[in-house]
ZAKE-917424 format. One record per residue (C-alpha): x, y, z; residue in three letters. Coordinates in steps of 0.5 Angstrom, whole numbers, plus 500, padded with zeros to 3 digits. Example, Ala and Ser with C-alpha at 12.3 -4.5 7.8 and 13.67 -1.06 7.14 Angstrom:
// residues 2
525491516ALA 527498514SER 
This chain:
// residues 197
057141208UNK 063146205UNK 062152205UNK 061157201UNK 065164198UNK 061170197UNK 063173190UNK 059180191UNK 061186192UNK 059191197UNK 059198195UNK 059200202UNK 067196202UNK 070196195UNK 076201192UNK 077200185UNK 084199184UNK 087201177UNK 094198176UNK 099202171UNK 095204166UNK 100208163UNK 102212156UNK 108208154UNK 104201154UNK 099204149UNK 101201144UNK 104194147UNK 098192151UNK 093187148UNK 087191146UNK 089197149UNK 084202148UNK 077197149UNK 081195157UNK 082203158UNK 075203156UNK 072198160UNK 076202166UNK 074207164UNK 066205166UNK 068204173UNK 072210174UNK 065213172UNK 061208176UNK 066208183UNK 066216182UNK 057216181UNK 058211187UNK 063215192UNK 067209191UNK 075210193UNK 079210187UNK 087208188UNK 093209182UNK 100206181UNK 104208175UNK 110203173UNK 117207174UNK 112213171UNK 119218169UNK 120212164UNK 114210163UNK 109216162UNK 104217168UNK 096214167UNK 092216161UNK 089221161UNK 082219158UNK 080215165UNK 080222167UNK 083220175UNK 087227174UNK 081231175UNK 078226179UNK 083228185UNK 085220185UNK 091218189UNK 097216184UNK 103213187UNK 109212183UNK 112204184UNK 118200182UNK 115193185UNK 110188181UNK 104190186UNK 100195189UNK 101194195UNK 105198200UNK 104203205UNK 099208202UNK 095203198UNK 094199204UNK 093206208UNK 088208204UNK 084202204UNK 084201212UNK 081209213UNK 075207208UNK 073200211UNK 075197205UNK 074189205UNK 072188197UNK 078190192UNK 076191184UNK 083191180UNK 084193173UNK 090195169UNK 095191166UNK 099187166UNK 095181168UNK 101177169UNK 105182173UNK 103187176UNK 095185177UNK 098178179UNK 102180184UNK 097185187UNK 092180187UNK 096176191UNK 098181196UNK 091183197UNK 089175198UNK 095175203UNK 092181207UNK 085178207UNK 082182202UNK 076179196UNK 079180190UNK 075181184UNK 080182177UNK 075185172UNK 078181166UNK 076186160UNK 078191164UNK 087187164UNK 091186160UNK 098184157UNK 103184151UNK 102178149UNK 094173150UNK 097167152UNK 101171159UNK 094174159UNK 090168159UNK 094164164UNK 094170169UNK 088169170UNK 088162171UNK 093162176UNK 089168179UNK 082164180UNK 086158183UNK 089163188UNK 082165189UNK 081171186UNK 074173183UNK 075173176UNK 069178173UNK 067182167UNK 065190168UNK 058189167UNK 058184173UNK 062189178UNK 057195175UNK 051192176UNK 053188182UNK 055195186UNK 048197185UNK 044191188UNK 038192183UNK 034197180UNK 031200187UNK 038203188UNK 038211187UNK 044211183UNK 041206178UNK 039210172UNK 045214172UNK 049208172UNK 045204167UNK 048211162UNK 054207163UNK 053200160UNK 048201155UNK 052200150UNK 055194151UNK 062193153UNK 068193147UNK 071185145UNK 077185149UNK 078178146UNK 077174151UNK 071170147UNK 074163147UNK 079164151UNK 078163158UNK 
């Protein structure tokens, strides 16, 4: 019998990872402001869960910093600047080693560069990576489409935000369930995936 992978995550192991949500890209990045919206869900979902939330900025001096809707400036939010296509380095990887993290939730864009890289990265190191796929994005739909292809066959968990949000609660039995529900009770915007995947 082949065995199976476990697709949950594990509130007690998981680190929302948020890749390069930056200024410049406001107006080049597909469904730009529904994608910061959805990352903007689990920034609050991460933050009523104490979950750890880690940021990169792409060459930020070029680039301007994160947006500041996700509101990860006053939430304290580690924030590394980086000239590479991952997230992966050092800091990343020390802050996750501290918290014990063994599930990644990654978000940001552009799924084809940075979030692709970062994904392998992390598979490499052993980690489960589950790349929330209204919450990615690229400039253009066919990059963005076949990232995500080639990230599930690297064995990534492709998900959507809801999946994730109600995933870290486990069910209504968990204390933070109605707090959290606020979040998602509207649902969330079309970041142009119907039909595409």
């Amino acid at each position: 019998m082949a065995s199976r992978i476990l697709q949950r995550v594990n509130a007690k192991q998981t680190a929302l990872l948020v890749c390069d949500m930056q200024e410049k890209f406001r107006n080049n990045i597909k469904y730009f402001p529904e994608i910061v919206t959805v990352t903007k869900r689990l920034v609050d979902t991460s933050k009523i869960l104490n979950l750890p939330i880690v940021a990169t900025e792409q060459y930020p001096k070029g680039l301007g910093h994160t947006v500041p809707e996700l509101g990860l400036a006053e939430l304290n939010v580690p924030t590394f600047a980086k000239t590479v296509f991952s997230m992966v380095n050092d800091d990343v990887i020390g802050i996750l080693e501290s918290k014990s993290v063994k599930d990644i939730v990654l978000t940001g864009i552009e799924a084809h560069v940075c979030v692709y890289h970062t994904t392998l990265d992390l598979l490499e190191k052993g980690y489960n990576v589950h790349v929330v796929v209204d919450a990615t994005s690229s400039r253009s739909m066919t990059d963005r489409i076949f990232a995500y292809k080639s990230l599930k066959q690297a064995g990534a968990v492709l998900s959507t935000s809801e999946t994730i949000i109600l995933g870290l609660l486990g069910g209504s039995h968990h204390p933070n369930f109605r707090e959290v529900q606020k979040l998602i009770m509207e649902s969330a915007p079309d970041t142009g995936l119907l039909g595409k995947l």
